[in-house]
N, CA, C and O atoms as CSV, one atom per row, in Angstrom:
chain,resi,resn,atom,element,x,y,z
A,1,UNK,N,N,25.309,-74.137,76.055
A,1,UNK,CA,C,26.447,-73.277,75.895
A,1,UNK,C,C,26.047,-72.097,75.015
A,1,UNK,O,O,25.393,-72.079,73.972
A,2,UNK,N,N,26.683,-71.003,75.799
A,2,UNK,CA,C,25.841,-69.933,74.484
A,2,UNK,C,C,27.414,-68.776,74.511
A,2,UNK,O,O,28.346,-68.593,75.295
A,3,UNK,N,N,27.008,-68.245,73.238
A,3,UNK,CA,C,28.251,-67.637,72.514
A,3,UNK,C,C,28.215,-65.923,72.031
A,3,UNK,O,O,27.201,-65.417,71.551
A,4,UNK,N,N,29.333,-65.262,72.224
A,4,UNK,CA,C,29.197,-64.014,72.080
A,4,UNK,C,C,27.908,-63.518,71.499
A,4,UNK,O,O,27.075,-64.414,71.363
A,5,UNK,N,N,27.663,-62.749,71.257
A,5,UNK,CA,C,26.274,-62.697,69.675
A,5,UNK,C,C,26.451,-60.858,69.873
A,5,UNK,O,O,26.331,-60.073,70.813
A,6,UNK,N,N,26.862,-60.740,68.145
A,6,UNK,CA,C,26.519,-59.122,67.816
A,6,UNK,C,C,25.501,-58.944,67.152
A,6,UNK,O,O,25.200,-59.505,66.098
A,7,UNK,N,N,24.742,-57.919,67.906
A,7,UNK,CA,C,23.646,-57.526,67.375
A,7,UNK,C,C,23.705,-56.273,65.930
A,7,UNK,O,O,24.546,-55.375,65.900
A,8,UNK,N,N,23.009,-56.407,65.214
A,8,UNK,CA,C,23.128,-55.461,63.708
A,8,UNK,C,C,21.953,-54.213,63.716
A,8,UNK,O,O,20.868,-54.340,64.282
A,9,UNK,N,N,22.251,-53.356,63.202
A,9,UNK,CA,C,21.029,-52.561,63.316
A,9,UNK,C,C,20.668,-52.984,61.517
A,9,UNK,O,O,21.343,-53.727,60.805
A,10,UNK,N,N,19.402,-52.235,61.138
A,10,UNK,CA,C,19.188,-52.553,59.561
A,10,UNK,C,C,19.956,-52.279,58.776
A,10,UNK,O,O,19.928,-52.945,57.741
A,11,UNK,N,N,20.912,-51.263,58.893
A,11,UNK,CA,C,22.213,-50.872,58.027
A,11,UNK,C,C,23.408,-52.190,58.037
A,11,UNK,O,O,24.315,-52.438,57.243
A,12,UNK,N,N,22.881,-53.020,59.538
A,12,UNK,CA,C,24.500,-54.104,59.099
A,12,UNK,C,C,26.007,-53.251,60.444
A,12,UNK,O,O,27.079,-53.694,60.857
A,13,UNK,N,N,25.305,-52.021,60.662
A,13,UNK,CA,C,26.248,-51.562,62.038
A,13,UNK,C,C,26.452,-52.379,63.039
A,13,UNK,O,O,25.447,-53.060,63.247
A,14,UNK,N,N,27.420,-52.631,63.833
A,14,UNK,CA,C,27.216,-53.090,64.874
A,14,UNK,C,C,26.457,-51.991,65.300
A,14,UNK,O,O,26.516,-50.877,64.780
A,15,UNK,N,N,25.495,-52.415,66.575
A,15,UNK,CA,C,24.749,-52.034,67.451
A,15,UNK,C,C,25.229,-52.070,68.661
A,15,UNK,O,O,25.624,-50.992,69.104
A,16,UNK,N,N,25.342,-53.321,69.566
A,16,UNK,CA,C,26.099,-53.636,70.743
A,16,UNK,C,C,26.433,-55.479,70.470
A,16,UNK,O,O,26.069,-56.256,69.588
A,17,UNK,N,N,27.304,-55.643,71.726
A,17,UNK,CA,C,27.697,-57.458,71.606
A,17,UNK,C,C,27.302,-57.718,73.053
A,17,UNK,O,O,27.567,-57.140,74.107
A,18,UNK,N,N,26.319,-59.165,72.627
A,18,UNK,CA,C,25.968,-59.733,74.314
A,18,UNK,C,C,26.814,-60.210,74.297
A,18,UNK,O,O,27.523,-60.373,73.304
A,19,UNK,N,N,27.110,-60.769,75.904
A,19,UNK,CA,C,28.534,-61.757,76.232
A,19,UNK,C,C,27.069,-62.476,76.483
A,19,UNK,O,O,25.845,-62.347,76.522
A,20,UNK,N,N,28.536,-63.586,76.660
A,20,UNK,CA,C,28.123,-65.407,76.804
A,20,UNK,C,C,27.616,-65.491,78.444
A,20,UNK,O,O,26.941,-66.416,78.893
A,21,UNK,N,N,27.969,-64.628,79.018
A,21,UNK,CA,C,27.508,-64.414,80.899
A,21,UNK,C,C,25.653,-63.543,80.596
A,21,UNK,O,O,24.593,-63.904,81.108
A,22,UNK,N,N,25.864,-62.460,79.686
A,22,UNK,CA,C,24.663,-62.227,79.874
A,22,UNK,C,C,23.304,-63.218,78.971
A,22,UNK,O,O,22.127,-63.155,79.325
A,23,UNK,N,N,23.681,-63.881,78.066
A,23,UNK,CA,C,23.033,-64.546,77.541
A,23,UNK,C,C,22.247,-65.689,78.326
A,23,UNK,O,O,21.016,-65.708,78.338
A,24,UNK,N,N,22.910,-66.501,78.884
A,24,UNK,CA,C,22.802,-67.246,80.073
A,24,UNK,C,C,22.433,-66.995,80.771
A,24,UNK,O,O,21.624,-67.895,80.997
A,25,UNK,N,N,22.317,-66.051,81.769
A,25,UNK,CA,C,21.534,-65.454,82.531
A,25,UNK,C,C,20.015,-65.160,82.377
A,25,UNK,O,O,19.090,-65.359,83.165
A,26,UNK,N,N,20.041,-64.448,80.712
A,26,UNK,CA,C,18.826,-63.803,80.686
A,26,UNK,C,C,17.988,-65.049,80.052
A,26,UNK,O,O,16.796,-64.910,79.779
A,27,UNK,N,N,18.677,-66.271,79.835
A,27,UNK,CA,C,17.673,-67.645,78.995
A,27,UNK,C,C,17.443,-68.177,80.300
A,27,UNK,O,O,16.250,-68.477,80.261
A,28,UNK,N,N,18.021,-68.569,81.807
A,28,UNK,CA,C,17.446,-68.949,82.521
A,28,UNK,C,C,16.230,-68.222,83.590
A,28,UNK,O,O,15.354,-68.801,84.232
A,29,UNK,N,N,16.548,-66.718,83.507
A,29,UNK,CA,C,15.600,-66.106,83.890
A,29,UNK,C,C,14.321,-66.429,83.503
A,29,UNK,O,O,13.405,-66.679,84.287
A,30,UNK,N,N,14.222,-66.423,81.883
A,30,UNK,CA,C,12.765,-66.532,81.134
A,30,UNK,C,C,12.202,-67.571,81.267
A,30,UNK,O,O,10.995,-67.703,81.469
A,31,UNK,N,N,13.301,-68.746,81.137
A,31,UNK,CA,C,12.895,-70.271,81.808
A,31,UNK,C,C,12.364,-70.405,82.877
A,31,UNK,O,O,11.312,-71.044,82.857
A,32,UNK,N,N,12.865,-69.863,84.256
A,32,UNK,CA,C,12.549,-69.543,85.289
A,32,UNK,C,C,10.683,-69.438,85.761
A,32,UNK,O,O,9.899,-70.059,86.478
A,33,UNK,N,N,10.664,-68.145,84.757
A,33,UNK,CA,C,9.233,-67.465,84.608
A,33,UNK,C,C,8.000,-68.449,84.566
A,33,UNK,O,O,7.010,-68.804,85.207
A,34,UNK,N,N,8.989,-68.746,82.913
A,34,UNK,CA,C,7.940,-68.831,82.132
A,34,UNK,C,C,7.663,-70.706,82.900
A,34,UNK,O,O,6.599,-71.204,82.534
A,35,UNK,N,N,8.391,-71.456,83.690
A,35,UNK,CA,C,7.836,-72.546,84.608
A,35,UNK,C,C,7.091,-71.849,85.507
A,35,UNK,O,O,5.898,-72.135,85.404
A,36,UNK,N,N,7.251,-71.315,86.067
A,36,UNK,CA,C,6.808,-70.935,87.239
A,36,UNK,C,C,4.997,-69.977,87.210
A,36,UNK,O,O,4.276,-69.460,88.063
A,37,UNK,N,N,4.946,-70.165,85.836
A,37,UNK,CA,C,3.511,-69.529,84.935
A,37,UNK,C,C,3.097,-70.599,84.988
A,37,UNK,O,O,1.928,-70.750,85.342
A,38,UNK,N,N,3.991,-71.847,84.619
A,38,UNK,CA,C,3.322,-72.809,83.897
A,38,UNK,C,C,2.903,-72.909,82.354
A,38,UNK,O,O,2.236,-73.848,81.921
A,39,UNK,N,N,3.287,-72.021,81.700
A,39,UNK,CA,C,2.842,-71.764,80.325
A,39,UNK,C,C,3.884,-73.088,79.445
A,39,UNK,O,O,3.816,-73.344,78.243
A,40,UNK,N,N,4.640,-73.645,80.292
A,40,UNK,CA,C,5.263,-74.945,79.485
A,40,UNK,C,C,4.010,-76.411,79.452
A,40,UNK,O,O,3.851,-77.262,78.577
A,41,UNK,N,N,3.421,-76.257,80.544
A,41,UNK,CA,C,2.818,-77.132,80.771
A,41,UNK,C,C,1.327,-76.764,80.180
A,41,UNK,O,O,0.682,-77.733,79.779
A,42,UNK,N,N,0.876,-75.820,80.109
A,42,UNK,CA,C,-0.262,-75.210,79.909
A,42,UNK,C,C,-0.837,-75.934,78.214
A,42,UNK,O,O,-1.918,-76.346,77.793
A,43,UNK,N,N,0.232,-75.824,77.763
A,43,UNK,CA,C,0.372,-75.972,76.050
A,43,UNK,C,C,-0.031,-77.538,75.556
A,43,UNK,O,O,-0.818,-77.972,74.715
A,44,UNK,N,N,0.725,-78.040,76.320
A,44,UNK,CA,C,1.168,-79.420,76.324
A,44,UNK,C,C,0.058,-80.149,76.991
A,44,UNK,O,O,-0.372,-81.134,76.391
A,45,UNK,N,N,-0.352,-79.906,77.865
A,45,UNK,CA,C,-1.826,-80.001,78.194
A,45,UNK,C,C,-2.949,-80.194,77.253
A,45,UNK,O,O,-3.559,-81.215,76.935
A,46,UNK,N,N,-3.095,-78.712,76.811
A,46,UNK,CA,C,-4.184,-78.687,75.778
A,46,UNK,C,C,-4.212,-79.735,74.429
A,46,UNK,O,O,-5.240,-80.071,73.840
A,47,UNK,N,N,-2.980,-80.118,74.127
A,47,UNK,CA,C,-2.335,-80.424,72.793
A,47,UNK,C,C,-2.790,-82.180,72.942
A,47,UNK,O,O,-3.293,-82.874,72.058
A,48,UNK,N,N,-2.500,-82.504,74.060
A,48,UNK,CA,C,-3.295,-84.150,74.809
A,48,UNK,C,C,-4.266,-83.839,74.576
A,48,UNK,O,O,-4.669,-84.612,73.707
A,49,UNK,N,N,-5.220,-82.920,74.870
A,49,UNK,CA,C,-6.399,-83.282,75.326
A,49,UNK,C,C,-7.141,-83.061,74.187
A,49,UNK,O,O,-8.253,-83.567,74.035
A,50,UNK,N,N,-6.491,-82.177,73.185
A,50,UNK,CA,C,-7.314,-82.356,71.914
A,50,UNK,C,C,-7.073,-82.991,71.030
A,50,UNK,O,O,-7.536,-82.696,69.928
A,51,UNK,N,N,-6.114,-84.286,71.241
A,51,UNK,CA,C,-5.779,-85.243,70.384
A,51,UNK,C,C,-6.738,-86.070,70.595
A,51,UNK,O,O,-7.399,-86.535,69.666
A,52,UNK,N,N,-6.988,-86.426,72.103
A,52,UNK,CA,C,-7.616,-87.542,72.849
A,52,UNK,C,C,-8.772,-87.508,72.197
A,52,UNK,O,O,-9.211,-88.507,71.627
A,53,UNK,N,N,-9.492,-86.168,72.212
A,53,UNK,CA,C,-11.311,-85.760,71.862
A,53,UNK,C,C,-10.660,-86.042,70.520
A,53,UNK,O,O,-10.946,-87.238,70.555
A,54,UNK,N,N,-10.061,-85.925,69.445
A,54,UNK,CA,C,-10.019,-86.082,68.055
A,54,UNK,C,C,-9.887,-87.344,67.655
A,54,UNK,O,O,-10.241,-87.709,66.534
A,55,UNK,N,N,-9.286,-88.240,68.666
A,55,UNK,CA,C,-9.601,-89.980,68.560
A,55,UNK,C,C,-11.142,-90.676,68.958
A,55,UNK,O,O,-11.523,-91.778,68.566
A,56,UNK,N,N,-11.680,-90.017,69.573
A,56,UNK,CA,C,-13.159,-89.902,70.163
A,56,UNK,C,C,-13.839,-90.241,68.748
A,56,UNK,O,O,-13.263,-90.101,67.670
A,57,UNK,N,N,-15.380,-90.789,68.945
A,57,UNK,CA,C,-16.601,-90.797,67.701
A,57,UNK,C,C,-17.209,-89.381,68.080
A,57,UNK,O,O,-16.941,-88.873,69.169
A,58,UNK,N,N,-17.833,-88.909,67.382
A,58,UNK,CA,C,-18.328,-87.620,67.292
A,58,UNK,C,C,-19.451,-87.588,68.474
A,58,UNK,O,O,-19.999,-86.574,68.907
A,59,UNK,N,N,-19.629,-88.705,68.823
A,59,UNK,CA,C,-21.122,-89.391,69.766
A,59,UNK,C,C,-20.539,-88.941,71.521
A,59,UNK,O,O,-21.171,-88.633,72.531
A,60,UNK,N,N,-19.190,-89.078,71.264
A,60,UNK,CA,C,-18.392,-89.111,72.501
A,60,UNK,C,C,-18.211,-87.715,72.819
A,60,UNK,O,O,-18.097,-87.160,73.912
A,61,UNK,N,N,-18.208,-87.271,71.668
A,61,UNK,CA,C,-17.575,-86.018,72.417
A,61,UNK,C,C,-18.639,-84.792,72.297
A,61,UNK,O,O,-18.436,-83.646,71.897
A,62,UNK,N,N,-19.748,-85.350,72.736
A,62,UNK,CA,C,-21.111,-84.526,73.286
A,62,UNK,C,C,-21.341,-83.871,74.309
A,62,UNK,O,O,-21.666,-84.533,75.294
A,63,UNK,N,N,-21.282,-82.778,74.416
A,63,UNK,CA,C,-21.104,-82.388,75.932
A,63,UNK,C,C,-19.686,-81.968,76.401
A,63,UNK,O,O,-19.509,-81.510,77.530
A,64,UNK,N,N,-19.128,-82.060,75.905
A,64,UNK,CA,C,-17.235,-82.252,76.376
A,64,UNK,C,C,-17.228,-80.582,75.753
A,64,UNK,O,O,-17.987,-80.068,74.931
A,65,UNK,N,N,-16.103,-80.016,76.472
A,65,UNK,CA,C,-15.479,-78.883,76.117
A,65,UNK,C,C,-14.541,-78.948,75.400
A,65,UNK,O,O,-13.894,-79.994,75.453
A,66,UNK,N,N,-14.214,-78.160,74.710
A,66,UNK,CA,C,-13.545,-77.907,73.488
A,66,UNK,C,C,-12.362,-76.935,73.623
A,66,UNK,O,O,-12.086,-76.338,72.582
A,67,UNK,N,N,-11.426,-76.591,74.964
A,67,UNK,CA,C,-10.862,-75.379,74.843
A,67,UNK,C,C,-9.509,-75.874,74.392
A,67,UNK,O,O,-8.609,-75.071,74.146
């Protein structure tokens, strides 16, 4: 659920107000994307795989990539 939101300039002015229609919109768009990149999975990936090599003996992880 997402909710009016006024934006401030550095003075504390209003600037402009998103509505609750454009907010929503523009969070599933980026969601959208940013699956469809894969950059959700991309992360989460790496984050396994360098736990896994960090449970490893130092003997094990010879040769293995490191990215």
């Amino acid at each position: 659920m997402f909710y009016e939101t006024k934006v401030l300039d550095a003075y504390g002015k209003l600037k402009e107000i998103v509505s609750a229609e454009e907010l929503q919109s523009r969070h599933w768009k980026i969601f959208q994307s940013a699956e469809e990149n894969g950059s959700f999975f991309k992360k989460n990936a790496l984050k396994n795989q360098k736990s896994e090599n960090s449970k490893k003996t130092p003997s094990e992880n010879v040769g293995e990539d490191d990215y």
